[in-house]
N, C-alpha and C positions, 0 to 999 in steps of 0.2 A: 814696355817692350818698344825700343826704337823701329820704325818702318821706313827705309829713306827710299826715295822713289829718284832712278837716273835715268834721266833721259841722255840719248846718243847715237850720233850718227852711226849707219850702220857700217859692217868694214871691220872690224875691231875683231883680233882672234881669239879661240876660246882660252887658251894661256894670258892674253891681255883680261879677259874678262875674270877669271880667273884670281889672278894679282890685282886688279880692283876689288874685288870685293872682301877679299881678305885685308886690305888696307884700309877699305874704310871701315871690318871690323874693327879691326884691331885698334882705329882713332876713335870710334864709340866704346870700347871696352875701355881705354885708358880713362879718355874725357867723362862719360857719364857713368861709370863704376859699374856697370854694368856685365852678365854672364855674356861668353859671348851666342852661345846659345839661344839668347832671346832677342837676338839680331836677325831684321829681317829687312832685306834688300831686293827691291824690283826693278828691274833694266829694262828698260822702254829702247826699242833700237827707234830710229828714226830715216825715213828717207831727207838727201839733199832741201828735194822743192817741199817736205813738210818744216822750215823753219826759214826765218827772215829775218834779216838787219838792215833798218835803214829803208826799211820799205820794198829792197829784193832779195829777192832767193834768195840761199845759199847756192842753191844751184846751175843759178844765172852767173853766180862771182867767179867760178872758173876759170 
């Protein structure tokens, strides 16, 4: 059973969310032969100041 874990800023509408995750079924169904029924997808929303490049926010880079 694939379990793919996405992290992502948050902002992203449920239509966007939506069309992800049927896409990346449907590249694990291709790729690893797989039902897609035995796809399982966890979307971690994230705020700005929880992630960094370069040693600042994202937040700060605005």
């Amino acid at each position: 059973m694939p379990l793919v874990h996405i992290s992502m800023f948050k902002g992203r509408t449920m239509e966007q969310r939506r069309e992800m995750v049927k896409e990346v079924t449907d590249s694990l169904v291709k790729t690893l032969q797989c039902d897609k029924e035995a796809v399982r997808i966890v979307i971690r929303e994230v705020e700005r100041d929880d992630v960094s490049v370069g040693g600042v926010l994202y937040s700060d880079l605005d």
